[in-house]
N, C-alpha and C positions, 0 to 999 in steps of 0.2 A: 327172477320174479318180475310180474309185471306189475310196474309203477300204478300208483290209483290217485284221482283228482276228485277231491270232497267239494270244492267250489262249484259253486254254479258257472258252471263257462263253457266255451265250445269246447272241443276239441277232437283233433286229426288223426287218421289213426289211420294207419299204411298198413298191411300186411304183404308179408314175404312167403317168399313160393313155397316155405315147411309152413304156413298155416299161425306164425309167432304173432300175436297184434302188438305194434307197440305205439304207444300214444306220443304222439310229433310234439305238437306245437300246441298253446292255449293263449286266450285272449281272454283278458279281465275287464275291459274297460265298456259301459255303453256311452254311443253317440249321439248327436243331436245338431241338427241347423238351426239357427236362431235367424229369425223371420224379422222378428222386430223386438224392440226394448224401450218398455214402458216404466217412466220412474224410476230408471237403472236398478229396478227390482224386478220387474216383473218380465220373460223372457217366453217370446209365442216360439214353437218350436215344431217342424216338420221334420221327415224324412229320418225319424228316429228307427236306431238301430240297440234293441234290445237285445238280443241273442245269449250274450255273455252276461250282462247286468244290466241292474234295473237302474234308475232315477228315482230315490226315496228321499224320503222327508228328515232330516237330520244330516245328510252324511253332505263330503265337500266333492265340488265340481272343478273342473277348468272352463274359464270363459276365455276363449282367444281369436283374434282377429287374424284369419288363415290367408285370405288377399282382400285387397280395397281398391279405389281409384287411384288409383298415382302414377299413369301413364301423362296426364297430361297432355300438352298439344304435342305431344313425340308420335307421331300419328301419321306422318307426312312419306314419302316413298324416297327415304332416304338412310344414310347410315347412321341416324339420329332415331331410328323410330324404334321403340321401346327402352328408347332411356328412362332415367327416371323422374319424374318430376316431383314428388314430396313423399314422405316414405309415410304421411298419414298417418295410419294406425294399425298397418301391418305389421305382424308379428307380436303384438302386446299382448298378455294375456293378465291374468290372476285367479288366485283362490277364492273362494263363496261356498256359500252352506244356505244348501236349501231347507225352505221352509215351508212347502208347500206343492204341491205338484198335481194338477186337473189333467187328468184323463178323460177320454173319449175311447169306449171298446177296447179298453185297456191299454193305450196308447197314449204320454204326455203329447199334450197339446200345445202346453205351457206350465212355467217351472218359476217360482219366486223365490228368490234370495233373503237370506235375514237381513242382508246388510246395501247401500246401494255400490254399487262395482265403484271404483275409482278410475278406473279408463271408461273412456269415452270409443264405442263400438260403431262402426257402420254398414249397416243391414242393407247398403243398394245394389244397381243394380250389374255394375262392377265390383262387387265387394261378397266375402263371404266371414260369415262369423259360424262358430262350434261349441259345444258348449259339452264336455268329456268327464265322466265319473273320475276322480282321483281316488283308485279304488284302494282302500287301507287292507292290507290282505292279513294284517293283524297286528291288536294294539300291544302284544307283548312281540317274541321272537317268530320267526317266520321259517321255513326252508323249502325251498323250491321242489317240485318234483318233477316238473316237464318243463322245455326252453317256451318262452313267454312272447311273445308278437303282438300286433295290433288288426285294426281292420288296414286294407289298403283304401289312401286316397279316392273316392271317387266325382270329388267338383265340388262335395256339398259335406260328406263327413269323412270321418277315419285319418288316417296319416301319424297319430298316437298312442304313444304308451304313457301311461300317467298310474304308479302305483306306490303306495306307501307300508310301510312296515315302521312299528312303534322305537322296538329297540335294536334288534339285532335280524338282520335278513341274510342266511348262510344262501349264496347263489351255488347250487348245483347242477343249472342250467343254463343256457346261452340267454342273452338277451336281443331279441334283433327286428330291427326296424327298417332293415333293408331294402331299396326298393318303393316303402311304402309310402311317399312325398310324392310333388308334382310329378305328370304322367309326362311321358316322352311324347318325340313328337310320330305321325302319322308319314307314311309312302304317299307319295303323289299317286289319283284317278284321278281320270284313266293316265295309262304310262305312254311317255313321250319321248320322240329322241329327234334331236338336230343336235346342232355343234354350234350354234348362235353365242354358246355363254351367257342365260339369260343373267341379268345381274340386276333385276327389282328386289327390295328389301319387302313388299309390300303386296301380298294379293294373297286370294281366297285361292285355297289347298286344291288344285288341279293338277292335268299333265304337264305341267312345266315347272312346279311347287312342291315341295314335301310340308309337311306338318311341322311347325314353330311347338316346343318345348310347352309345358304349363311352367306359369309361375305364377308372381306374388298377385300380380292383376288378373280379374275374373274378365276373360274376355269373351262377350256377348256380339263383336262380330262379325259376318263370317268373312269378309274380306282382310280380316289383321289375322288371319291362320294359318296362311302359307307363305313359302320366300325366306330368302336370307337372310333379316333382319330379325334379331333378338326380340323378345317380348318382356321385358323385365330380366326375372332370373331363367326363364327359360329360351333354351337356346333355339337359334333359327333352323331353318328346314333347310336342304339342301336345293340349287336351282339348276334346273336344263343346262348343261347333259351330266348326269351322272355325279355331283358336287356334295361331298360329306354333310351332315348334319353338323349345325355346332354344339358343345357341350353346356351343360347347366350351372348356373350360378349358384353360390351363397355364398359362404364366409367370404371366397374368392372364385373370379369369375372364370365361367369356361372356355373353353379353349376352339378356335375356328374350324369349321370342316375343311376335309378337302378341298382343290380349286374346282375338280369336272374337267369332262373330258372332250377334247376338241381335236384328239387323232394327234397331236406332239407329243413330245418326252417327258416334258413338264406340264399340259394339261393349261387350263383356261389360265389368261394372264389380262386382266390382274384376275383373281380366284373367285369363284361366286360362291367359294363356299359358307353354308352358314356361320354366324355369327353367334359367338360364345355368351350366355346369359352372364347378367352383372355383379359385382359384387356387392356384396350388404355388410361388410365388416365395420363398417362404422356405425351401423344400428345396435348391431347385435352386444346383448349384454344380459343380465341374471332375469331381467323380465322382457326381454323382447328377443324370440330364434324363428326360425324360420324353416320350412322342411327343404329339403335341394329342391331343385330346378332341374323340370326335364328335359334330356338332350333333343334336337332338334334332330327331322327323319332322313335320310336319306333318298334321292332320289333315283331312278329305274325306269329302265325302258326294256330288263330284258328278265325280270320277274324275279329276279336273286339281289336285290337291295334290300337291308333294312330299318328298320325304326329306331328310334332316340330311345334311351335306358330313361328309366323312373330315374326318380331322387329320390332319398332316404328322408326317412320320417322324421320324429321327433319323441324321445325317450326323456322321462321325467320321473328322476327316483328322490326318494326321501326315506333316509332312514338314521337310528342312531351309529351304526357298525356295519358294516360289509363284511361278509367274512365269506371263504373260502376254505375247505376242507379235502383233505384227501388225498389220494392219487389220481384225479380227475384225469389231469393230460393238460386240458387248458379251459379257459370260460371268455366265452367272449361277449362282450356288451358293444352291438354296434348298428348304425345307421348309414350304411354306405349307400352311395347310387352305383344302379345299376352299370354293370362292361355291355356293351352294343353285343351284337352278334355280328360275323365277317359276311364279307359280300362277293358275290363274285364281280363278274363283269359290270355290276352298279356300283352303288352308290353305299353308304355305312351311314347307320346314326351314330349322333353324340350321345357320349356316354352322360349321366346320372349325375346330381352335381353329389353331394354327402348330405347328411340333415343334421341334426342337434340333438345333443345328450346333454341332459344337468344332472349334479347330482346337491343333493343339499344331505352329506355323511360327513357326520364327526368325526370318526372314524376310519380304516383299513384296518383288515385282518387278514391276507391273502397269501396263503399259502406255497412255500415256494415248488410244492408239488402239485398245484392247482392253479400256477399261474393266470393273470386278469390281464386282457385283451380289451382296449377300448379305440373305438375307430370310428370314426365318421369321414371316410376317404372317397375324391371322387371316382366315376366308374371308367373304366376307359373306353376309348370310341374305336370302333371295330374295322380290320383290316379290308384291303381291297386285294384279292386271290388275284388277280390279270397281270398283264407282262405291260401294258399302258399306262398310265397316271390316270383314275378317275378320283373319287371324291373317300378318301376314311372318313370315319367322324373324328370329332374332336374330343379332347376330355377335360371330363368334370368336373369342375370346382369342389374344391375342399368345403368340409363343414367344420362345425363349432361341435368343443367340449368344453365344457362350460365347471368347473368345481370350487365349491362355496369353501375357501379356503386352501392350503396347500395341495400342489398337485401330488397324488400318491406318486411314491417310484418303486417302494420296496415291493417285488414280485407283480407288479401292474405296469403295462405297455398303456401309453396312448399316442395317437395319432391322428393326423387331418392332413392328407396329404392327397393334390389334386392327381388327375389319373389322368396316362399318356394319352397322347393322340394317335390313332391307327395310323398303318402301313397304306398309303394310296396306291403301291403296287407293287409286285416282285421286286426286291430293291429300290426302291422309292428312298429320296432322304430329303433331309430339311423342310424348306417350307413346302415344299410338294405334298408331304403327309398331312393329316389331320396333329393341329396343332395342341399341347398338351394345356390341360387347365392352369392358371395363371397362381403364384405365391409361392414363396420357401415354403419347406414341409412343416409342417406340424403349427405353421402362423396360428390357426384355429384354435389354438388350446389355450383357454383362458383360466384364472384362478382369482376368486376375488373376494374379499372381506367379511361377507356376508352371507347367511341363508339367502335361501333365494325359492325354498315351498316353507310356508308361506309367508314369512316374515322378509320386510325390505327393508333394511336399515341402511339410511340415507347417510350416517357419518358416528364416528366414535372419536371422542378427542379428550385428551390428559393433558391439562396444560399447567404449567407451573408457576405457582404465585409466591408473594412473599413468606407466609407462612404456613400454605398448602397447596393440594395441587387439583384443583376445577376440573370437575369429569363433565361430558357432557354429550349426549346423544340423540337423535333423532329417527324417528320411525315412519317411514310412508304408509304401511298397510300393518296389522297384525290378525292372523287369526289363529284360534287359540291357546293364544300365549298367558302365561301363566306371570312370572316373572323376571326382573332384572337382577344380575348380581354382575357386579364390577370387582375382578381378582385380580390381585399384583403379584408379583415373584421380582426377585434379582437374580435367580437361576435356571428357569423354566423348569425347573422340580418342583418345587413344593410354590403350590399357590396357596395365598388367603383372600378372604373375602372382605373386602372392604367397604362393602355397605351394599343394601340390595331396597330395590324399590317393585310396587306391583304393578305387573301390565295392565292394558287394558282389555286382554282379550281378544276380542274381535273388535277391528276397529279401522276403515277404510277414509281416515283425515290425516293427515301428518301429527304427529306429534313430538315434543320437543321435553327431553329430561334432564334435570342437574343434580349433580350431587357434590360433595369433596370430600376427599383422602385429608383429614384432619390434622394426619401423624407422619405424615412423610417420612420416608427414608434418606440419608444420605446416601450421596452418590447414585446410581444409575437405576432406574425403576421401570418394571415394564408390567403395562395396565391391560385386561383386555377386559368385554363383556362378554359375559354369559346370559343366553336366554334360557328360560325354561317353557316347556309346552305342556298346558295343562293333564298330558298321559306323561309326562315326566322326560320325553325327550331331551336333548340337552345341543344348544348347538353355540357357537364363541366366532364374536369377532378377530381380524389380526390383531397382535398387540400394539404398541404404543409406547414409545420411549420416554420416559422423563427425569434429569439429571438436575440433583441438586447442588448449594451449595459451589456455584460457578462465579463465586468474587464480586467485588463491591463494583462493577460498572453491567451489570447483567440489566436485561431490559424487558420485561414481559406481556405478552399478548396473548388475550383469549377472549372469545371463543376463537377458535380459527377451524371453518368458515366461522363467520357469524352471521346471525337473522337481525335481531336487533338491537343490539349494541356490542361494541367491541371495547375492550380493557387496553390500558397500557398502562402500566407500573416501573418505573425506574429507581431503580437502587443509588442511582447516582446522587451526590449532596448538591449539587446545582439544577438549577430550572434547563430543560433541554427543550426541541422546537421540532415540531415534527410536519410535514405537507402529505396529503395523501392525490394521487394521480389516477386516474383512469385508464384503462389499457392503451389508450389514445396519446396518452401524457398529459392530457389536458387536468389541470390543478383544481381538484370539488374542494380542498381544502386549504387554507395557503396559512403557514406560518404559527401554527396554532403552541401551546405552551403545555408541556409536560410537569407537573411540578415532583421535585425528588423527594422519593420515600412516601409520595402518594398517587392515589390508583387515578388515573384519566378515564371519565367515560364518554367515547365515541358512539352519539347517535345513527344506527345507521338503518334502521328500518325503512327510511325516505328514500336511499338512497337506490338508483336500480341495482339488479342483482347482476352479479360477475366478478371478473377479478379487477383488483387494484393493486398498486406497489404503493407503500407507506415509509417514508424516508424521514430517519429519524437524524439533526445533526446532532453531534455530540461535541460542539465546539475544534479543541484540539486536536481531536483523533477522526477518520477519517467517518464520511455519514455512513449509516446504517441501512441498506436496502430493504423489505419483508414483503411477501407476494403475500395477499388477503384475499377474501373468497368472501363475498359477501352476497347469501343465496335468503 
């Protein structure tokens, strides 16, 4: 029977040589460039791509900054040029709900938000911002009917999937994002051949240059587009004669192209091959990913060289349950870059770096005869067919999988694993090859406390007092959140509710909740929050351990962090003396007095934000060290 799609969406449709149509692939989301941002509400918008959905008045968007400035003076014709110099406000995004949307000839023009964003966007003219339907494809149960994709990258939109399901989304289909991130790099015109070994980091895409990678910086020009030299996460081009592409960065960086060919066994020495795009692993986190990095081109003089692979997009799902059903075979949910293609007597590009999947599921339900495949792997860089050393590409940095709590294992694979380096020739080994993208495997897979569509909760803490136990929470962004409930167990079975407070809704300021556990438990307690989303969704921080009843010299602190003021309580019958230190060791507070069996309170809203050590003596027994966090 052939599948049917009631959504308004594209969709592909292949027929085979008996005449069968069967529907490929569909796309949910519309796109949009943001021009400028007025009042961090109001958002001018060109180069809008409707095709699949519209931009209306009620429903929620993504606003994300896709590249910015942050090349800085790394600019020079050296093996410095496309470092990074501030990571800006690449890769930031969040949730908004439009309120408003002016057309021209049926086309937004410009899109106002209820709310004003909480990142700070920039619209110049190395920088590119997006602004993408988070398209809810339904507020109760959902089930896929055809595998799902996005638009591909093109400088200004696309690179995303962004779609939400209320409570239960049964995937029947692939999810894939492959490819759809920064663009690879270009072949050098016109094609050139000597044996010089050019080895510049730095010149406009000619016969002696192949095409540098896209990455995170919009580059405007045209002499930073060709040469060896990396451009952010996008990897270098390969240089005269015949030198691999490098591969593309993100989570971790990719890997160098071959050296090129100078008529020896091993090829140009030192190597001109391009340089592998960088790593972003220390940005990337629940609200800041980034799409791969494209591999860098390979270069040719004898018309059989090719191009640097795409990098993988970026997939953003939200839902209450995952599920999988059936005897499918397998599902896979992934954002790989691009494998180069092989070359003969030239040159290979670098492969693809990976891109980024989140999932913000409460949830798994997967099947162990519809097993779940998640990958964001780099692409590998492609062989050199000759019997001489010229240039493979390199391979691709791994990307980020990113899940808002424990990582599934039962019947679900995930992976970030960078992709080799080609073969620079019939037997080619070590460094002669195109070098493979850089990290242990699966580094990229991250798991962390929090929603992360659309809720950002900054910290949960259970902390234990004399005779209860201080819950206390903080929120960066919410949108429509319903409410808080804070649940305990001593078994992870049966949880209860110990008190519930109501959100704010929509709400783009931090904000800061207290409550306390009245009736504590002896012995060992474990706290966590529950949020509720105004359609009932339901999604839980990790939990929280807190141990009572720990004898007459116990010493207590809360909040930890704290904003402004922090507690100390000692059970002890004598006065005790506590210093608090700055990372530095340098003493903010010297000697101060604990009194026993009552609370101390530490002003600390003055103080700057960061960590401190607070050293408590207890006379006879040895002092007391405690790391604080004071944000």
């Amino acid at each position: 029977m052939i599948k049917k799609q009631y959504q308004a969406l594209l969709t592909v449709v292949i027929f085979f040589c008996f005449g069968k149509p069967v529907i490929s692939q569909v796309i949910y989301n519309a796109y949009a460039k943001v021009t400028s941002i007025t009042a961090s509400t109001l958002l001018a918008v060109s180069n809008v791509n409707q095709v699949n959905h519209t931009f209306n008045t009620g429903e929620f968007v993504i606003v994300m900054q896709m590249q910015d400035d942050v090349i800085g003076a790394n600019t020079t014709n050296a093996a410095t040029f496309g470092d990074l110099s501030t990571i800006a406000n690449t890769g930031k995004f969040e949730v908004a709900k439009i309120t408003a949307v002016n057309l021209s000839a049926g086309t937004p023009t410009s899109i106002t938000l209820g709310s004003a964003l909480v990142n700070t966007y920039n619209t110049g003219a190395n920088s590119a911002v997006q602004i993408i339907t988070f398209r809810r494809l339904s507020a109760a149960a959902f089930t896929s009917t055809n595998s799902i994709t996005g638009l591909t990258w093109d400088g200004n939109v696309g690179g995303i999937i962004a779609i939400e399901v209320g409570t239960v989304f049964t995937l029947a289909d692939n999810i894939t994002a492959d490819g759809l991130g920064f663009a690879g790099g270009l072949k050098n015109t016109p094609q050139f051949a000597s044996t010089s070994c050019d080895p510049n980091y730095i010149m406009a895409i000619g016969n002696k240059w192949a095409g540098k990678g896209e990455g995170i910086y919009k580059n405007t020009n045209a002499a930073f587009t060709g040469a060896r030299g990396k451009i952010l996460t996008g990897g270098g081009g390969g240089n005269d004669e015949n030198s691999g592409g490098g591969g593309g960065g993100n989570y971790t960086s990719g890997g160098m192209g071959g050296p090129g060919y100078n008529g020896s066994a091993s090829g140009c020495s030192p190597t001109v091959g391009g340089l592998g795009g960088i790593s972003l692993s220390s940005y990337i986190g629940p609200s800041q990913v980034y799409m791969g990095g494209g591999g860098g081109g390979g270069h040719e003089n004898n018309s059989v060289g090719t191009v640097g692979g795409n990098g993988g997009g970026i997939i953003l799902i939200k839902t209450g349950t995952l599920v999988t059903t059936g005897s499918c075979g397998a599902i896979s949910i992934t954002a790989t870059g691009i494998t180069t293609a092989n070359a003969g007597n030239d040159a290979s590009g670098g492969g693809g770096a990976g891109g980024s999947i989140i999932f913000q599921v409460n949830t798994y339900s997967i099947s162990s005869t519809c097993p779940l495949t998640v990958s964001s792997n780099g692409g590998t860089g492609g062989d050199v067919g000759y019997s001489v050393a010229h240039g493979a590409g390199g391979g691709g940095g791994q990307g980020a999988v990113i899940y808002s709590g424990s990582q599934p294992t039962v019947n679900v694979t995930s992976s970030t694993v960078s992709g080799n380096g080609g073969s620079s020739c019939t037997g080619c080994t070590g460094t002669i090859n195109g070098q493979p993208g850089s990290g242990s495997p699966n580094s990229g897979i991250i798991t962390i406390s929090t929603g992360v569509l659309p809720i950002e909760l900054i910290y949960f803490n259970a902390e234990n007092r004399k005779n209860d136990v201080a819950l206390s929470w903080a929120t960066a962004t919410q949108q429509r959140t319903a409410l808080f409930s804070v649940e305990r167990t001593t078994d992870f079975k049966i949880w209860s509710v110990v008190c519930t407070q109501k959100a704010a809704g929509n709400c783009n300021v931090t904000l800061y909740y207290e409550d306390v556990d009245a009736k504590p438990l002896d012995g060992i307690s474990y706290y966590r929050l529950k949020t509720t989303d105004m359609d009932g969704a339901v999604h839980y921080s990790n939990s929280v351990d807190v141990s009572r009843n720990e004898g007459p010299n116990a010493i207590l602190i809360y909040p930890n962090p704290a904003s402004q003021i922090l507690n100390i309580i000692s059970l002890h019958e004598e006065p005790l003396y506590y210093n608090l230190f700055d990372i530095t060791g340098k003493e903010v507070i010297v000697n101060a007095e604990v009194i026993g069996s009552s609370k101390t309170v530490l002003e600390t809203a003055l103080l700057p934000h960061g960590m401190y050590f607070l050293k408590i003596n207890t006379g006879s027994e040895p002092a007391l060290m405690y790391k604080i966090i004071i944000q």
